[in-house]
Structures are given as C-alpha cells and as structure tokens.
NUNUDO-489493 format. One record per residue: residue number from 1; residue in three letters; x, y, z of N, C-alpha, C, O in turn. Coordinates in steps of 0.02 Angstrom, whole numbers, plus 50000, padded with zeros to 5 digits. Example, Ala and Ser with C-alpha at 12.3 -4.5 7.8 and 13.67 -1.06 7.14 Angstrom:
2
<1; 'Ala'; <50660; 49716; 50390>; <50615; 49775; 50390>; <50660; 49835; 50390>; <50712; 49834; 50423>>,
<2; 'Ser'; <50642; 49888; 50354>; <50684; 49947; 50357>; <50645; 50002; 50394>; <50670; 50057; 50402>>,
END
This chain:
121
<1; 'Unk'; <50538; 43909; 47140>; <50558; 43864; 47193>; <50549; 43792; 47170>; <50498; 43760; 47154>>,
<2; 'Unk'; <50608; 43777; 47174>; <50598; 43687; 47157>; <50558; 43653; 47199>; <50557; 43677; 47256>>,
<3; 'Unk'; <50505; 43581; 47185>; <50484; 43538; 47209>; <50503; 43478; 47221>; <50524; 43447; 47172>>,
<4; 'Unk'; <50503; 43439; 47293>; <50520; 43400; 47296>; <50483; 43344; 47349>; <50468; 43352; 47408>>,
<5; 'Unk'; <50474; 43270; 47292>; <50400; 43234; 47333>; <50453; 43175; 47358>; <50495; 43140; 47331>>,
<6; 'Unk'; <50429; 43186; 47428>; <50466; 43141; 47473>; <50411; 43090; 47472>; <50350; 43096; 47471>>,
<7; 'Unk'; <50459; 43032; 47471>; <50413; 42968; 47459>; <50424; 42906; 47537>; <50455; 42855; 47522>>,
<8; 'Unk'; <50411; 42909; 47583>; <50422; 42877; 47643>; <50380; 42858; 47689>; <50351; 42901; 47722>>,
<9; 'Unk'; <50369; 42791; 47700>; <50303; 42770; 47752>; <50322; 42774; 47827>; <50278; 42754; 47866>>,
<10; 'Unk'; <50373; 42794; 47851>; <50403; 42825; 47910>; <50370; 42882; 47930>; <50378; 42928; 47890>>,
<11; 'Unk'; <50339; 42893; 47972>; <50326; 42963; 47977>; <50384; 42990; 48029>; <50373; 43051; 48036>>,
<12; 'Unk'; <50430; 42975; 48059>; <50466; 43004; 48089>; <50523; 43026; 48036>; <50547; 43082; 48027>>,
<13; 'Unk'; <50536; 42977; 48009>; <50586; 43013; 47937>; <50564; 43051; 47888>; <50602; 43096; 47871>>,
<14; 'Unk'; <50497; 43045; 47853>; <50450; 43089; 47809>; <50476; 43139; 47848>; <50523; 43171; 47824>>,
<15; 'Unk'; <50446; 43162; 47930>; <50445; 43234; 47956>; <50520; 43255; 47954>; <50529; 43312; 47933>>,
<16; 'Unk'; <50581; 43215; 47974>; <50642; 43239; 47967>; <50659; 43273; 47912>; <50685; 43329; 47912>>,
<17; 'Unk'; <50641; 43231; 47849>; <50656; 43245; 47763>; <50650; 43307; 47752>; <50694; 43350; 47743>>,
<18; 'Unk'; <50558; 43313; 47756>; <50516; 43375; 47754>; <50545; 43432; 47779>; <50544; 43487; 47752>>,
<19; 'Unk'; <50581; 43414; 47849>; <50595; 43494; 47873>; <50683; 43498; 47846>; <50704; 43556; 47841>>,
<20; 'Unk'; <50717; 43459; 47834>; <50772; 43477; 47792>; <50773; 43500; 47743>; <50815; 43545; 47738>>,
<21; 'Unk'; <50736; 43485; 47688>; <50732; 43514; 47643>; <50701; 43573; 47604>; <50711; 43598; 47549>>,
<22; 'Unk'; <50652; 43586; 47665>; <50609; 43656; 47662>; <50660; 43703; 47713>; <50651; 43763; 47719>>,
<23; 'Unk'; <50709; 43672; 47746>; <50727; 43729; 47784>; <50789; 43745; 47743>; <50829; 43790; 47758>>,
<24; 'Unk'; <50796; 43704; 47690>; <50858; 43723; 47625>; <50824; 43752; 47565>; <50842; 43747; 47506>>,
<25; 'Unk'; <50746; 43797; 47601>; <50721; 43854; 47526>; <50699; 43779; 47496>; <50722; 43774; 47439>>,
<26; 'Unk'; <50668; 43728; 47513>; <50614; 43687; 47433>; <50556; 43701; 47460>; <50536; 43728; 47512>>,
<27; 'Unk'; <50528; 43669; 47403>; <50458; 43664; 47408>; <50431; 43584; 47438>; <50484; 43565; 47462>>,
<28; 'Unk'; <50395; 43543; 47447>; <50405; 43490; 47485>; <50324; 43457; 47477>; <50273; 43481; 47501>>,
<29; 'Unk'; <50328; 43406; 47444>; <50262; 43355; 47439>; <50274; 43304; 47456>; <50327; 43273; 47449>>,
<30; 'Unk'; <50226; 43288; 47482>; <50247; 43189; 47526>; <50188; 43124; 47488>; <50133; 43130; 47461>>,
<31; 'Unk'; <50223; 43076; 47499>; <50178; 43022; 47495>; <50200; 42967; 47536>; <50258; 42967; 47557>>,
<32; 'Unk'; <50141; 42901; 47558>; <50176; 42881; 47623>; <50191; 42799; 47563>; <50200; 42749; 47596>>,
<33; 'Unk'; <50192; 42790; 47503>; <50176; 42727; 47495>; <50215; 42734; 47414>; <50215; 42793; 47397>>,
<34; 'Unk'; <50239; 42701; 47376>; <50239; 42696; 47310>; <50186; 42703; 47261>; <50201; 42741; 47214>>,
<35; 'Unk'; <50121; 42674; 47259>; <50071; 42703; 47246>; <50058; 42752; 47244>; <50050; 42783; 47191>>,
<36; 'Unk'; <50051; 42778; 47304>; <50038; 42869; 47301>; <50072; 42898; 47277>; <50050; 42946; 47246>>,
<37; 'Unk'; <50157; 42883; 47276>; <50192; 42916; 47240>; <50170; 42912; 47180>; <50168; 42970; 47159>>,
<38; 'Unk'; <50150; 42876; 47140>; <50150; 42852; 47038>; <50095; 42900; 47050>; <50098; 42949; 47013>>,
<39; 'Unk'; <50042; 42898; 47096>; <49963; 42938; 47092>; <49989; 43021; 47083>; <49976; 43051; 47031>>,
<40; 'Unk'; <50022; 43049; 47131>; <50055; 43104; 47138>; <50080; 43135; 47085>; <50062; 43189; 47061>>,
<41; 'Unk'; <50136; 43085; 47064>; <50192; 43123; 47020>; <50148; 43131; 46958>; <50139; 43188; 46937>>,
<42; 'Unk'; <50123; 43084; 46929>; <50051; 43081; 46877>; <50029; 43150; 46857>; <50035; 43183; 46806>>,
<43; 'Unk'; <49984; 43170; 46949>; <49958; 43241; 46928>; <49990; 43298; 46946>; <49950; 43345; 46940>>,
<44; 'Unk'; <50047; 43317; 46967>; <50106; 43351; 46998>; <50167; 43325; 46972>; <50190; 43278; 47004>>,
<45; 'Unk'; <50201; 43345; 46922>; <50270; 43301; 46910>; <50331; 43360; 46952>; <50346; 43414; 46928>>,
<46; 'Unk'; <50357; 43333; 47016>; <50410; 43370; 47051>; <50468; 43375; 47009>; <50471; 43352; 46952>>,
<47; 'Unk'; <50528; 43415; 47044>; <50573; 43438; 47013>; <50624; 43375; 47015>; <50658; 43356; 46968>>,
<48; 'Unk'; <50622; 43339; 47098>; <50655; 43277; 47111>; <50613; 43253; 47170>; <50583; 43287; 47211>>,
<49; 'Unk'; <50618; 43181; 47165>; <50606; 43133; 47199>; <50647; 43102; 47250>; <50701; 43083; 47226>>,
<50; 'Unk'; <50641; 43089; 47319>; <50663; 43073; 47378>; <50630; 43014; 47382>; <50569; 43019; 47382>>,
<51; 'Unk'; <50654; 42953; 47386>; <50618; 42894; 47385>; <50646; 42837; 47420>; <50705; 42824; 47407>>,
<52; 'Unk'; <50617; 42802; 47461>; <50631; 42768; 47518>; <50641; 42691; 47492>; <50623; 42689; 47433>>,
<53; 'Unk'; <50658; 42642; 47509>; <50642; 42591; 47462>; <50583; 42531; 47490>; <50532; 42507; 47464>>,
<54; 'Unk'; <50627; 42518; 47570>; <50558; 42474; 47591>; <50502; 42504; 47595>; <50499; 42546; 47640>>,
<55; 'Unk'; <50454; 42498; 47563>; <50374; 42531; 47587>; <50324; 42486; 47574>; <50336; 42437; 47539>>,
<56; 'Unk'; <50262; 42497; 47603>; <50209; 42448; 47588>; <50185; 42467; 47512>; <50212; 42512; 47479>>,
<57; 'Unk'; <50121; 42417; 47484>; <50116; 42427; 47418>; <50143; 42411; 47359>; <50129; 42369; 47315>>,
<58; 'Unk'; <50192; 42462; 47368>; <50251; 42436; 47306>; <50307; 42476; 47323>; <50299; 42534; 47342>>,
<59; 'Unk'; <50383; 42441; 47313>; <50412; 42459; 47338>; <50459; 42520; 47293>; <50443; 42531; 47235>>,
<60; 'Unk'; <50532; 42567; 47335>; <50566; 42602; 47304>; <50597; 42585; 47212>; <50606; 42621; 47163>>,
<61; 'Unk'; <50604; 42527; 47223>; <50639; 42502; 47171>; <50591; 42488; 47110>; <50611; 42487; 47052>>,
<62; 'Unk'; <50542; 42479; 47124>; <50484; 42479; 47046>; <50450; 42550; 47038>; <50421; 42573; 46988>>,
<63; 'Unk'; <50461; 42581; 47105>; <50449; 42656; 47074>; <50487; 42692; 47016>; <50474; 42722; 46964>>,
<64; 'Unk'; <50553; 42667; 47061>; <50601; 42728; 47020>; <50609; 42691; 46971>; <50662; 42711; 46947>>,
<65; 'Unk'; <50585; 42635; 46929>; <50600; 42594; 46882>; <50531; 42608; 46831>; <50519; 42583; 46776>>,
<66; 'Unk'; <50493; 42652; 46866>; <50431; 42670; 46813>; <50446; 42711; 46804>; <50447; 42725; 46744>>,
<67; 'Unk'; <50472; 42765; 46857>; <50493; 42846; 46838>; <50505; 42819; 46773>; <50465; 42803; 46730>>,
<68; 'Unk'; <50560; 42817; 46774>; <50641; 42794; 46724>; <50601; 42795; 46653>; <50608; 42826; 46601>>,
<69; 'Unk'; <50551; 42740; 46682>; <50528; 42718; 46600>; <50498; 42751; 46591>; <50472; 42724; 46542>>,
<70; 'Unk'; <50465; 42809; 46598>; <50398; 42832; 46561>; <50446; 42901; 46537>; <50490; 42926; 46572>>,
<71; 'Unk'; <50422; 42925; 46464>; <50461; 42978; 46437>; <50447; 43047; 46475>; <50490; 43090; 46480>>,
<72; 'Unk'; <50383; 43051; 46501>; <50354; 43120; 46548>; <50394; 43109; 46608>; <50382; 43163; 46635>>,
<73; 'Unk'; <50423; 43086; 46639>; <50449; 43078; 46708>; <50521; 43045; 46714>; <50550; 43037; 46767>>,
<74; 'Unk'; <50546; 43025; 46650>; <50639; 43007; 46642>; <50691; 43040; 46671>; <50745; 43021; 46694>>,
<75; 'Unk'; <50661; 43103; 46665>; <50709; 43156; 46680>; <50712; 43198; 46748>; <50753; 43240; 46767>>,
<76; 'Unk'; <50655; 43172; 46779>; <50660; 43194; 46866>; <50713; 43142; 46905>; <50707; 43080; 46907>>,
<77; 'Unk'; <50753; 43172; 46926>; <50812; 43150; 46968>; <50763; 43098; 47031>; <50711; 43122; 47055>>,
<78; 'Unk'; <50784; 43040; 47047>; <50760; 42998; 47105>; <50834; 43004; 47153>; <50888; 42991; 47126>>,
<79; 'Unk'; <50829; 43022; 47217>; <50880; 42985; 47252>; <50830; 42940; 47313>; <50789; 42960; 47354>>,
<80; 'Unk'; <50852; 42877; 47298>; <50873; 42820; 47364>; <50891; 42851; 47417>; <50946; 42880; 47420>>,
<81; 'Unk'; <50835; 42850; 47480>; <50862; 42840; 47520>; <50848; 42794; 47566>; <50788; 42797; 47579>>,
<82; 'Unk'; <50885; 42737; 47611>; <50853; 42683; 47622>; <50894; 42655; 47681>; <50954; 42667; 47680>>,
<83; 'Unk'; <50873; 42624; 47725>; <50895; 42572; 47790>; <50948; 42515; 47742>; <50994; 42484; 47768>>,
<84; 'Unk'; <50934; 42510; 47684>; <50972; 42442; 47666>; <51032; 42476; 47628>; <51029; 42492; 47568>>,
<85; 'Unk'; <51088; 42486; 47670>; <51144; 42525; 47660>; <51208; 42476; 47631>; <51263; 42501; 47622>>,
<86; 'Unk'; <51198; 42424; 47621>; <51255; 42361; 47610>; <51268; 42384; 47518>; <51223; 42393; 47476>>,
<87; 'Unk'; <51328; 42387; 47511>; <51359; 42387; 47427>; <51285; 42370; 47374>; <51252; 42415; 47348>>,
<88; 'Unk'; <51274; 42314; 47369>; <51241; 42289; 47326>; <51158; 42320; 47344>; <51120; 42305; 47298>>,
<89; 'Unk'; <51139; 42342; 47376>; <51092; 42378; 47380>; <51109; 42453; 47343>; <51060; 42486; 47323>>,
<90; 'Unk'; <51147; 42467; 47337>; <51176; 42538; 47292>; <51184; 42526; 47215>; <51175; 42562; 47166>>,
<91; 'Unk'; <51205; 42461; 47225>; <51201; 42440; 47176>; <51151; 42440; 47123>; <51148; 42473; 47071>>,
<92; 'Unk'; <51113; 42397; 47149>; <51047; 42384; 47138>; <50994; 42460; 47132>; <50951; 42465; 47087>>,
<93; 'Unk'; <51003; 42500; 47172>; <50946; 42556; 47175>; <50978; 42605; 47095>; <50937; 42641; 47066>>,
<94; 'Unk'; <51060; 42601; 47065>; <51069; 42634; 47040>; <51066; 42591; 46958>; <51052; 42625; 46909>>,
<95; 'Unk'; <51077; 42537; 46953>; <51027; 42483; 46918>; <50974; 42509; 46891>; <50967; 42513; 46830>>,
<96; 'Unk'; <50931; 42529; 46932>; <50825; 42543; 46934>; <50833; 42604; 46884>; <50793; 42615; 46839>>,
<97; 'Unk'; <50896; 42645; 46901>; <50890; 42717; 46867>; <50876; 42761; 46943>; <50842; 42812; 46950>>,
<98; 'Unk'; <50905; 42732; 46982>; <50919; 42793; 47016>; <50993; 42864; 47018>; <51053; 42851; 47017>>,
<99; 'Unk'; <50966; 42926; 47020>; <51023; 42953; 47026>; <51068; 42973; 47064>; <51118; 43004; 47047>>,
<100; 'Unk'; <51050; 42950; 47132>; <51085; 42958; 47190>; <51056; 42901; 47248>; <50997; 42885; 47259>>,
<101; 'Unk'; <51123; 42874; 47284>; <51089; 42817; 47327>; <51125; 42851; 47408>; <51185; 42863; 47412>>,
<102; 'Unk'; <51083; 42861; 47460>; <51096; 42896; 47530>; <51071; 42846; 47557>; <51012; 42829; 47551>>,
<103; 'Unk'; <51121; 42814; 47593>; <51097; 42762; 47645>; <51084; 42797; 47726>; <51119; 42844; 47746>>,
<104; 'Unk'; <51017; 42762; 47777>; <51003; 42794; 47809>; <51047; 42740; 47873>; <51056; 42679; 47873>>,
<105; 'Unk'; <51067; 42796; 47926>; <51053; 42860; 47953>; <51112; 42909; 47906>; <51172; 42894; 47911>>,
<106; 'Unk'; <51094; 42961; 47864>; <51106; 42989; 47843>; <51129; 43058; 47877>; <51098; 43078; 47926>>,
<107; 'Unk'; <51203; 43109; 47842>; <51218; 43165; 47893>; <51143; 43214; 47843>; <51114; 43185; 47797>>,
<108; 'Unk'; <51126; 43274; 47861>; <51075; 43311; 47844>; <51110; 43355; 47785>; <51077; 43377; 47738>>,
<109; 'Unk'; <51179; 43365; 47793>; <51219; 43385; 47751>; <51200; 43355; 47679>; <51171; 43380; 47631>>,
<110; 'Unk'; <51237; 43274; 47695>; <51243; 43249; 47635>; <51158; 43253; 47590>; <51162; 43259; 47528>>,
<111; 'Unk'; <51111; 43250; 47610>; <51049; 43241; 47599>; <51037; 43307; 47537>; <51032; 43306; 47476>>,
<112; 'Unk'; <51033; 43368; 47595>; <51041; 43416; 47559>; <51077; 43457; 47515>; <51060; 43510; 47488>>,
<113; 'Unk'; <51141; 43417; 47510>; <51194; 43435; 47454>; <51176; 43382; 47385>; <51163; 43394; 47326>>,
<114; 'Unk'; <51180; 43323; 47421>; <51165; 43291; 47351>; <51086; 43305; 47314>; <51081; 43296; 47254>>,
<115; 'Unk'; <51037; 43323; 47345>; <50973; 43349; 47335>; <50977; 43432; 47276>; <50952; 43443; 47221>>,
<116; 'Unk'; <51012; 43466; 47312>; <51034; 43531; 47272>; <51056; 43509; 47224>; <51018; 43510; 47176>>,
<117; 'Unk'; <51126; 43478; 47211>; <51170; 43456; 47169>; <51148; 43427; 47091>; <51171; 43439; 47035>>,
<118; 'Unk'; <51096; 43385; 47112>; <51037; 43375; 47074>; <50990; 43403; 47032>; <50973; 43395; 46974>>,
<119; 'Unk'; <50974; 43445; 47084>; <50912; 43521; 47031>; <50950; 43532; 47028>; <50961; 43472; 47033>>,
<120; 'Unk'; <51013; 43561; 47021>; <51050; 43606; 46961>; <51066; 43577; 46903>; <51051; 43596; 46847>>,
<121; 'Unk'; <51099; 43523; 46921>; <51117; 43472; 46848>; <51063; 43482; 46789>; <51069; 43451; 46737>>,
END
C-alpha cells in the first residue's frame, strides 16, 4: 500500500485530504507545518507528498524545493495543493519541482486521479 504525507495546517482540509485518499485504498501520514514535514519525510520517506503552500514555519514552496534537492527524496512526487490558484502561482509551484499543481477548492476526483496517476508513474 502506497504512502502518502499530507502536509496542511488546515485541519478542516488535512481531515478532507486524509479521508479521500484513504478512502481511495492509501495509506495516509500528516504534518501540520513544513517543518514537520522535512522532520517526517527524514524518518519515513512516503511514496508522495500532498503539500499545501501557505503554512506557518516554512512554507510549500521551500519544502518541495528541498525535496527536489536532496538525492534520498528527488524522486517522491510533490503535488501543490493550494488557495493561491492564479496562473503564476502554478507556475511558480512547478518551478520549485513540483509535480502536480491542484488549486483549492478542488473536485475530490481530480485530487485522487492525479494522486494515483503519480504512484504509478
């Protein structure tokens, strides 16, 4: 069963994420902050990453920009997902090395297709 660490300081969206994607057969780890995420993935490296961009700490965009860089963690898929839905924000998140950008309010569909779509690649 694939893993997948949802990264979101929302707890009303964390809980949405969480139950979409466990109710599409994953496995499902959370963190509420960027930090926790780098702490997390560190000692748990998931299959893919769900990652929010505004958060306290440090934000989506220097996460997925460490993923990226470090050779142990290059290769876990990040998708963006984020309130800042305007062009150049897609831009920008796919810039960092993201591999998928889902602007929120998001259908549950798209979430979990492009999420699958992913672990298979």
């Amino acid at each position: 069963m694939s893993t997948v660490l949802v990264v979101e300081d929302s707890v009303t969206q964390r809980e949405m994420i969480t139950d979409l994607l466990k109710g599409s057969g994953l496995s499902v780890s959370i963190a509420t902050d960027g930090v926790e995420a780098l702490e997390h993935i560190e000692g748990h490296r998931p299959d893919l990453v769900v990652l929010d961009i505004v958060m306290p700490r440090m934000n989506g965009y220097e996460v997925c920009r460490r993923i990226k860089a470090d050779p142990k963690t290059q290769h876990v898929p990040v998708v963006m997902c984020s309130s800042k839905g305007e062009e150049f924000d897609r831009y920008w998140g796919m810039k960092q090395g993201a591999d998928a950008y889902i602007a929120k309010p998001f259908q549950p569909t798209e979430l979990v297709g492009t999420v699958k779509q992913l672990l298979r690649g």
